[in-house]
N, C-alpha and C positions, 0 to 999 in steps of 0.2 A: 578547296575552300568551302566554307560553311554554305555562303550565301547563294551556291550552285542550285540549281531545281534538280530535282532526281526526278528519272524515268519512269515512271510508275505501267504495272503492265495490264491493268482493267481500273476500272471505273471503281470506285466505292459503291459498294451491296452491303442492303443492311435487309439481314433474316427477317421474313414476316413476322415472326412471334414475337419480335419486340417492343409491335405494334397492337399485339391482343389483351386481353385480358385486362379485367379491371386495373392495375395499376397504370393504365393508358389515358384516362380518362382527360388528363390536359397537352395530349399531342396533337397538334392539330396536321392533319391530312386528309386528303379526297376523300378515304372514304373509312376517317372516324369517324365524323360527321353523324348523329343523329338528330333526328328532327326535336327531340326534346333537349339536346344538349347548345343548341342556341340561341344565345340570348338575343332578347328583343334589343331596340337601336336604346328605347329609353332606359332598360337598366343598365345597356351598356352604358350610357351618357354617366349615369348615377357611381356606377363603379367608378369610374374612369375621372369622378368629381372626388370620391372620398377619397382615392387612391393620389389623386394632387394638392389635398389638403394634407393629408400626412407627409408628404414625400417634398411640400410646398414646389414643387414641380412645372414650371413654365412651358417646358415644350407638351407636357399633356393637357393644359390650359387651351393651348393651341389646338391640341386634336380634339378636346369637348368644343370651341367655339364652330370648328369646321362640320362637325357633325349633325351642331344644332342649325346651323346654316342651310345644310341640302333638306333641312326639312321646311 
């Protein structure tokens, strides 16, 4: 039957080089991470407001009020 689970015989590995190089720049992991690559809370907030006005978006309404709250 379709709906069986198959056995699988290791974990999913994924090559480190697919994580280098400039076309990586929006994968977030421990250690893409640079210190210039993130953003403060406030433009996060800003983004996170144009991107719900385009998108008129309620649950990200929800995440800009929470955000502005812990501050």
């Amino acid at each position: 039957p379709a709906d069986v689970p198959c056995e699988r015989e290791a974990d999913l590995s994924l090559d480190y080089r697919l994580f280098e190089g400039s076309h990586t720049a929006d994968i977030a992991g421990p250690s893409g991470n640079k210190s210039g690559d993130i953003l403060s809370k406030k433009l996060m907030i800003a983004v996170l407001k144009e991107t719900s006005k385009a998108l008129e978006e309620k649950k990200i309404d929800c995440v800009i009020q929470a955000l502005e709250a812990e501050d």
